[in-house]
VEXRORO-496844 format. One record per residue: residue in three letters; x, y, z of N, C-alpha, C in turn. Coordinates in steps of 0.02 Angstrom, whole numbers, padded with zeros to 5 digits, always signed. Example, Ala and Ser with C-alpha at 12.3 -4.5 7.8 and 13.67 -1.06 7.14 Angstrom:
2
ALA+00660-00284+00390+00615-00225+00390+00660-00165+00390/SER+00642-00112+00354+00684-00053+00357+00645+00002+00394/
REM end
This chain:
149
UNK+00664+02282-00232+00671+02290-00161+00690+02223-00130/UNK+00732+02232-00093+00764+02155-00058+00775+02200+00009/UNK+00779+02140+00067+00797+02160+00123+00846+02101+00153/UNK+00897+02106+00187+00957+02065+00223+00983+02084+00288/UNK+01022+02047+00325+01048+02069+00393+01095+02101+00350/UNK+01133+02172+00386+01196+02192+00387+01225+02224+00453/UNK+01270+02258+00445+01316+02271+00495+01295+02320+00536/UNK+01314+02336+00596+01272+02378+00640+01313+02457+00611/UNK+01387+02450+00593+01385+02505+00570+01354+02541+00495/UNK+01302+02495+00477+01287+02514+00404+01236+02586+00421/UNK+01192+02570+00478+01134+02579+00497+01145+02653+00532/UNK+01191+02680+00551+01208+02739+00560+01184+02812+00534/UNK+01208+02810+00468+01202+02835+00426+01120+02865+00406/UNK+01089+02817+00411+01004+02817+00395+00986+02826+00485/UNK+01009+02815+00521+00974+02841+00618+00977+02889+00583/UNK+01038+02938+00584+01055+03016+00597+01025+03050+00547/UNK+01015+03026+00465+00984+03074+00432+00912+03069+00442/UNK+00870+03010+00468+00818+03006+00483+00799+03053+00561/UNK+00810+03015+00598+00804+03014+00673+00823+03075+00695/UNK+00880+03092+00703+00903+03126+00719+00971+03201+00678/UNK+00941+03213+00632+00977+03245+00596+01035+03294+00622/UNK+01000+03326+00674+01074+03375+00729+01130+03340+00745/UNK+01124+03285+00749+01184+03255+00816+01219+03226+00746/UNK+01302+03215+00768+01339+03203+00732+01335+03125+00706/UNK+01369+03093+00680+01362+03018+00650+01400+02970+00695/UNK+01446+02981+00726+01481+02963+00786+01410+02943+00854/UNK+01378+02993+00847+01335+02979+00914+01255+02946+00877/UNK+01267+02911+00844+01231+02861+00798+01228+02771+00826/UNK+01289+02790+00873+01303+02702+00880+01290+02686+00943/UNK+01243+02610+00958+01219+02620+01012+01279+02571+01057/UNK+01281+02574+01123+01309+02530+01157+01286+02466+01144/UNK+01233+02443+01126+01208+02370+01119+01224+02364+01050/UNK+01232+02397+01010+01224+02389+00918+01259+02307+00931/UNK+01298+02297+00963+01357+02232+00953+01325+02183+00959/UNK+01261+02159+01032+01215+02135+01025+01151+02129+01001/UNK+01144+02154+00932+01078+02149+00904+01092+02135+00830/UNK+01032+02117+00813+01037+02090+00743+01016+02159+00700/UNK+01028+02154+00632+01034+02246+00604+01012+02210+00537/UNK+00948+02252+00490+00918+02242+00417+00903+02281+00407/UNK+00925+02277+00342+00942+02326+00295+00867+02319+00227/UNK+00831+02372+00229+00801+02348+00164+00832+02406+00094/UNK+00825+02388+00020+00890+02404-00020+00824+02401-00074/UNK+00841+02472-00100+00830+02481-00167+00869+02490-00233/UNK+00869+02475-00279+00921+02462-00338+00999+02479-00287/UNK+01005+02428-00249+01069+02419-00241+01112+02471-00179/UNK+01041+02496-00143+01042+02562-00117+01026+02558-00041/UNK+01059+02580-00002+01021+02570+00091+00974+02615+00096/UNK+00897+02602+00078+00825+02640+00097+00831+02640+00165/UNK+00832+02589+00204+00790+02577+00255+00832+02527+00308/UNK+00824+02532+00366+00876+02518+00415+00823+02502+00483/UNK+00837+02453+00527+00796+02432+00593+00835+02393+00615/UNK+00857+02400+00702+00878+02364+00736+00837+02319+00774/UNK+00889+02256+00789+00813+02191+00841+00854+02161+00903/UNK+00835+02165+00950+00864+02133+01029+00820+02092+01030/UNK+00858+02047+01039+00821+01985+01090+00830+01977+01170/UNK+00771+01962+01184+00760+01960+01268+00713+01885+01287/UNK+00754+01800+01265+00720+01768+01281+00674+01731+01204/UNK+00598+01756+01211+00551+01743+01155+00518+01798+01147/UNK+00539+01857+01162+00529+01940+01155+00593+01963+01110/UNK+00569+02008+01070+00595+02043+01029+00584+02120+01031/UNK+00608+02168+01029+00624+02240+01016+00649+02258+00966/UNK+00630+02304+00937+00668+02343+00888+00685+02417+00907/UNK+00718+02428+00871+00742+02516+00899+00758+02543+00836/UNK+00781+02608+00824+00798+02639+00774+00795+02624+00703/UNK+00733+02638+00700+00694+02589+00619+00681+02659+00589/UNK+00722+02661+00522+00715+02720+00477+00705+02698+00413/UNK+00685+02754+00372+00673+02741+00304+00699+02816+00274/UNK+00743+02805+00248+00755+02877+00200+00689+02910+00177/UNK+00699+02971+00196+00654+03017+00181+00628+03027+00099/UNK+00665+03015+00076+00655+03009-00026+00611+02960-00045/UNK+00625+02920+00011+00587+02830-00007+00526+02820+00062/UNK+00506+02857+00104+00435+02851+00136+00381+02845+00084/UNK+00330+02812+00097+00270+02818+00075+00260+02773+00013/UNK+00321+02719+00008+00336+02674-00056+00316+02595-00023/UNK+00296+02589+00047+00300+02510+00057+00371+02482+00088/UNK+00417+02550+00092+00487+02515+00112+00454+02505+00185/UNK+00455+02544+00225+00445+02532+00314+00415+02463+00298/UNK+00325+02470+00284+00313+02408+00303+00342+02355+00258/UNK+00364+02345+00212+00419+02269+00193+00467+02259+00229/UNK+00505+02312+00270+00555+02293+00304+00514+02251+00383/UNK+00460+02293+00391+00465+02290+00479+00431+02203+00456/UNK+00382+02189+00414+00352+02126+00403+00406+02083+00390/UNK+00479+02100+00373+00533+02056+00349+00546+02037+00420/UNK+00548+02091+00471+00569+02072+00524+00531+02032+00575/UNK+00448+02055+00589+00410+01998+00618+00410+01924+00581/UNK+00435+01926+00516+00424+01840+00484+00490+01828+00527/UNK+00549+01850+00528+00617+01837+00566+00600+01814+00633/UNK+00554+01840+00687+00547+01838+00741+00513+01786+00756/UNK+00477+01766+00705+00398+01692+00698+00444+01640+00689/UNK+00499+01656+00665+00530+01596+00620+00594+01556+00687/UNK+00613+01626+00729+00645+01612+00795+00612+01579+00859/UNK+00558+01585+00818+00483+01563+00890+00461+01605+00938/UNK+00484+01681+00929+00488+01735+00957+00403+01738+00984/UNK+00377+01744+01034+00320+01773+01070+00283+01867+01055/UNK+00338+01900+01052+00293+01948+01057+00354+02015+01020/UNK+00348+02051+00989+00370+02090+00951+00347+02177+00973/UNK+00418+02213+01025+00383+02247+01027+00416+02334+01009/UNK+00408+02385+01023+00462+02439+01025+00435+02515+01056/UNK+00466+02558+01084+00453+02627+01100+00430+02663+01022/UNK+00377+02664+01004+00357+02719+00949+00348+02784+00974/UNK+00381+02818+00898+00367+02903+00924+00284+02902+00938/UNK+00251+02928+00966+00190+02953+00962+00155+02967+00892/UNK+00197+02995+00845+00186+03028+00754+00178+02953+00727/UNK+00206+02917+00750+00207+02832+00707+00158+02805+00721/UNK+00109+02815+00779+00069+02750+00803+00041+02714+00742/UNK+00000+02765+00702-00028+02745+00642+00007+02695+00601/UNK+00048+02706+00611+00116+02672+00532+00084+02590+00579/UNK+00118+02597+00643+00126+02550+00680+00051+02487+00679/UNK-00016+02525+00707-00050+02493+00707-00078+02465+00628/UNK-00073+02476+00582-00100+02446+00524-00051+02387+00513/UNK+00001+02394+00526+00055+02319+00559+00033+02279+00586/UNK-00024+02280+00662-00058+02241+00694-00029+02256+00768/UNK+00010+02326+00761+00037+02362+00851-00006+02379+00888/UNK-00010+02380+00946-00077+02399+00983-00015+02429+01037/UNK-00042+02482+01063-00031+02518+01132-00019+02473+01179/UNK+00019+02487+01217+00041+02420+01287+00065+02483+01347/UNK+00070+02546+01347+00074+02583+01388+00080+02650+01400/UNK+00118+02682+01456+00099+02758+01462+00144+02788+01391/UNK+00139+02844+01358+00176+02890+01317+00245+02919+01388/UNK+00267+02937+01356+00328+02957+01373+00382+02975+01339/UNK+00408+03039+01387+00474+03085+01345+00525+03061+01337/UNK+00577+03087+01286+00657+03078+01282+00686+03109+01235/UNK+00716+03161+01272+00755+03208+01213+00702+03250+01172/UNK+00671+03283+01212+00608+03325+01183+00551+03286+01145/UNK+00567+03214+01122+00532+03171+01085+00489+03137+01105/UNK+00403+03140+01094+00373+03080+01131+00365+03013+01103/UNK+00341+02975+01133+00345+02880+01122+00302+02859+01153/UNK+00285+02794+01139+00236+02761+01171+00257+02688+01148/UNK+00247+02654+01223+00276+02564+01188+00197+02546+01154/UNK+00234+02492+01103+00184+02480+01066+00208+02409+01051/UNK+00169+02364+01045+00173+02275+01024+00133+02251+00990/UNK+00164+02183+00956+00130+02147+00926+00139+02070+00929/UNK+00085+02033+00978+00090+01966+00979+00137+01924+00895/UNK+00155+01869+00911+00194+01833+00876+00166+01761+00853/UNK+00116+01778+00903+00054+01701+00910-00006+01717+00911/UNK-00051+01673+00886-00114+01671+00850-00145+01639+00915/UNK-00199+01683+00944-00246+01635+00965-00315+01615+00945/UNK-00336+01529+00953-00396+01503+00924-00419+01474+00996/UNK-00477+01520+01018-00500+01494+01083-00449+01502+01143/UNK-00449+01450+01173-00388+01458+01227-00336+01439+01221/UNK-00327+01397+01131-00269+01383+01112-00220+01410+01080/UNK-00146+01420+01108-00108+01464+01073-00088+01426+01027/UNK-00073+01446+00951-00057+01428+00905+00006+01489+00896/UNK+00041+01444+00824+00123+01490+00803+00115+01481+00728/UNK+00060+01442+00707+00064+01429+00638+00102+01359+00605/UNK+00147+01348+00651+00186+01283+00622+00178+01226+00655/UNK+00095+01217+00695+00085+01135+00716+00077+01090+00679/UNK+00072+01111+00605+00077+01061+00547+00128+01016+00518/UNK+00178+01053+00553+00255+01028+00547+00283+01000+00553/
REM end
């Protein structure tokens, strides 16, 4: 298992058979795909697993984070999404966050996601934003891990 940036059109392919299986592969691509960074996690040589990341500042988002259905329940999600918070620590990123379906919270919180607001619809689908600090606090001091540096 390895994970790398790739191309926003790689990531298509794994939205629609994951996410959204009805809608055609054309309506897969987002208006922002151009601005965001796109990883890929890869089994023997293979696209498992797919997550997009916006930056907003020292905030981070992700959106459309899939894992082939053949390969759930193997450690791909969380190696990818942990590939991506070390990415975000390493940018000095503050806070890591995304709209989860409602069905994910679980996946989400054993990550270290906590609820940040109301649930809410889209496209018959529910969600709920969900985050995860990027910084450690000790007392009233914020730490990032790299004051040793």
């Amino acid at each position: 298992m390895h994970f790398e940036q790739i191309r926003p059109e790689l990531t298509w392919r794994l939205r629609r058979e994951v996410l959204y299986p009805a809608k055609p592969l054309a309506a897969m691509q987002m208006p922002v795909d151009a601005d965001g960074l796109h990883f890929g996690a890869f089994s023997n040589n293979l696209l498992v697993g797919v997550i997009s990341l916006f930056e907003n500042g020292t905030t981070y988002q992700f959106r459309k984070f899939a894992v082939a259905t053949n390969h759930q329940g193997q450690g791909i999600g969380t190696g990818l999404l942990n590939y991506v918070i070390s990415f975000c620590q390493q940018q000095k990123g503050t806070l890591l966050w995304c709209n989860a379906r409602t069905t994910a919270t679980q996946f989400y919180e054993k990550v270290g996601f906590t609820v940040s607001g109301q649930s809410f619809e889209q496209n018959n689908i529910a969600y709920i934003k969900m985050e995860k600090p990027l910084i450690k606090k000790a007392g009233s001091i914020l730490q990032t891990g790299l004051e040793n540096y």
